[in-house]
N, C-alpha and C positions, 0 to 999 in steps of 0.2 A: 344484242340482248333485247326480245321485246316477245310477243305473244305471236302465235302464226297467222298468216296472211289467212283469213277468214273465208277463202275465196275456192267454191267446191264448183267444178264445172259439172254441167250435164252429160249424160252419155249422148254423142252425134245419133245413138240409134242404128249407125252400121255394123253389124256384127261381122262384118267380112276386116272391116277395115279396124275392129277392136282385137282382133284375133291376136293372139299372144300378145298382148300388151297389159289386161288385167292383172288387180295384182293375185298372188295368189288366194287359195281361200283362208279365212283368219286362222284352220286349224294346221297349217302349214307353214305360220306366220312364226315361230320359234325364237325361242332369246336367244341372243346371239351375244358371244362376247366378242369387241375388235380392237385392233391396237392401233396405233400412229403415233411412229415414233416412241417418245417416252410416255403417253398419255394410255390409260384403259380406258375404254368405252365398253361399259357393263348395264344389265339392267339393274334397276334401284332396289333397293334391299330398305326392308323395318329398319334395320343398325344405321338410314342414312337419315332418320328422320330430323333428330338433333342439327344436324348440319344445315340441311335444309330450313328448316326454322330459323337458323342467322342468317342464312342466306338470302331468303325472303325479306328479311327484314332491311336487308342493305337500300340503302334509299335510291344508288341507281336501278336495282332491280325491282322494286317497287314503281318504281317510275314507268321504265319500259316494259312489266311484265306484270301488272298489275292482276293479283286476286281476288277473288271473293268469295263471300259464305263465308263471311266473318275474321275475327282476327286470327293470326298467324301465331296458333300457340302450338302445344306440344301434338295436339288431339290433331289439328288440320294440318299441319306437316307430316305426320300418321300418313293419315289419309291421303294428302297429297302423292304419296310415296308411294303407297298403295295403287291410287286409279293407274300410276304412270309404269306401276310394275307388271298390269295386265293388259296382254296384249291381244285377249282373247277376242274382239271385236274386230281385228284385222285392218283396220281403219287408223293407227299409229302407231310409232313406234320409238319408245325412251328409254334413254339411256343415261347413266352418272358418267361423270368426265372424271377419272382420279388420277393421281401421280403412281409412280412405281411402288410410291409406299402406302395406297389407298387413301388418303386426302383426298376429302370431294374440292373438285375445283369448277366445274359445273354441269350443266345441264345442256344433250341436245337431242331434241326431239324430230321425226316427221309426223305432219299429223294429215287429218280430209285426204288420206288414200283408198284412190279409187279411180278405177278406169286408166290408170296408167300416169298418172298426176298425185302428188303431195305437196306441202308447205314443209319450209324447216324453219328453224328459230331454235335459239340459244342463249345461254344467259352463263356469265362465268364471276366469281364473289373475286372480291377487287383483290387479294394476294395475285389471285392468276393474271389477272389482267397486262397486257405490255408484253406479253412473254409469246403469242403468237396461238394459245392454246385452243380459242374459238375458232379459228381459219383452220388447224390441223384437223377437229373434233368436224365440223362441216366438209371438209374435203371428203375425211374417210366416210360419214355418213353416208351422205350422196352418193359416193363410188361405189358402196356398198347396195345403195336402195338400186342404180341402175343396173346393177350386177346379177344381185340374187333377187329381189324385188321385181326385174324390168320393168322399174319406171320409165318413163319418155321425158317426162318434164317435171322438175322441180321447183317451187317459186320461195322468193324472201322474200318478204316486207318490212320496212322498219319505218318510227317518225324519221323525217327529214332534219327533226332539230337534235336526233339522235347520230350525229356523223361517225363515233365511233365503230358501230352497226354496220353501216356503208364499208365501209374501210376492209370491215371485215367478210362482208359481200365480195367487194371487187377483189380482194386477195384467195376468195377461195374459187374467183371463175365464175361468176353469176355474173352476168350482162345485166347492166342497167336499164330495164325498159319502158320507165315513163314515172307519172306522178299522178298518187291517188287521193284526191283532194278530201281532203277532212272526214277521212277513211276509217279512224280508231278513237276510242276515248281511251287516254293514256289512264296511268294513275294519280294523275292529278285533276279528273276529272275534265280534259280539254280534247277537243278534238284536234287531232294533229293530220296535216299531210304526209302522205308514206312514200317510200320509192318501192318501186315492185322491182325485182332481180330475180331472174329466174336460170336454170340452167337445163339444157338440153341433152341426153344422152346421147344424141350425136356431133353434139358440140367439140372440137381440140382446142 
């Protein structure tokens, strides 16, 4: 659970060597609905705002996924709900996590897509939590960005004092690739060190 790794590389400049790897163009960029398992991955809808609004307010997710522009009332979960359901900028792509019976259980987004590279991040409101739902919702993401996307590489970050996070990194196939020293300001105002996990489309 935490905000996405903040980290947009440059393009090398080889256009030989970028060749089929961009992503498409944003108007080719289409919502998608996907499944895993018992979980929907849908884009967000006005009817999720309420939800969203408790959701926010859970104090782990506050913590590792901290917002702003003010507090987390009916108006900014609106909107919230809103930015995440347009995907016209071609540059992310979010999704609501629900059960078979539409209950939001969380949030997984890619976002800084470009040139063949995105971030992922997630966040799930504590019912779901234990039950494995952030590892399946990340799996199918990612299979999905490398698939119809051709992504090449996808990166996580999380605090380090976030092991949950982790956990849920190394269970969906993200390598562990090092430590980003006082990387993020959480929402508790501190800076924390992060682990970067990324994964490879030609990774097994």
């Amino acid at each position: 659970m935490r905000r996405l790794c903040a980290v947009l590389k440059e393009a090398d400049g080889n256009p030989a060597a970028d060749a089929g790897r961009d992503v498409p163009d944003s108007a080719l960029v289409e919502h998608v609905e996907l499944t895993a398992d018992d979980l929907l991955l849908r884009p967000w809808r006005d009817a999720d705002a309420p939800a969203v609004r408790a959701a926010l307010r859970d104090p782990a997710i506050a913590q590792w996924n901290p917002q702003s522009g003010g507090p987390v009332d009916d108006e900014y979960a609106l909107l919230w709900v809103r930015r995440r359901a347009d995907w016209s900028g071609g540059d992310h792509v979010s999704l609501a996590i629900t059960d078979a019976g539409g209950e939001l259980l969380g949030s997984v987004s890619l976002h800084h897509i470009h040139h063949g590279d995105a971030s992922i991040g997630y966040w799930t409101v504590p019912a779901a939590r234990g039950r494995g739902v952030a590892v399946r919702a990340v799996v199918r993401l990612t299979d999905w960005a490398f698939t119809d996307l051709r992504l090449h590489r996808v990166e996580l970050c999380h605090a380090v004092a976030n092991p949950a996070s982790c956990r849920v990194a190394d269970r969906a196939g993200y390598a562990a690739e090092g430590t980003l020293r006082e990387s993020y300001q959480y929402g508790d105002g501190r800076r924390y060190d992060e682990h970067l996990h990324a994964r490879l489309a030609t990774d097994r």
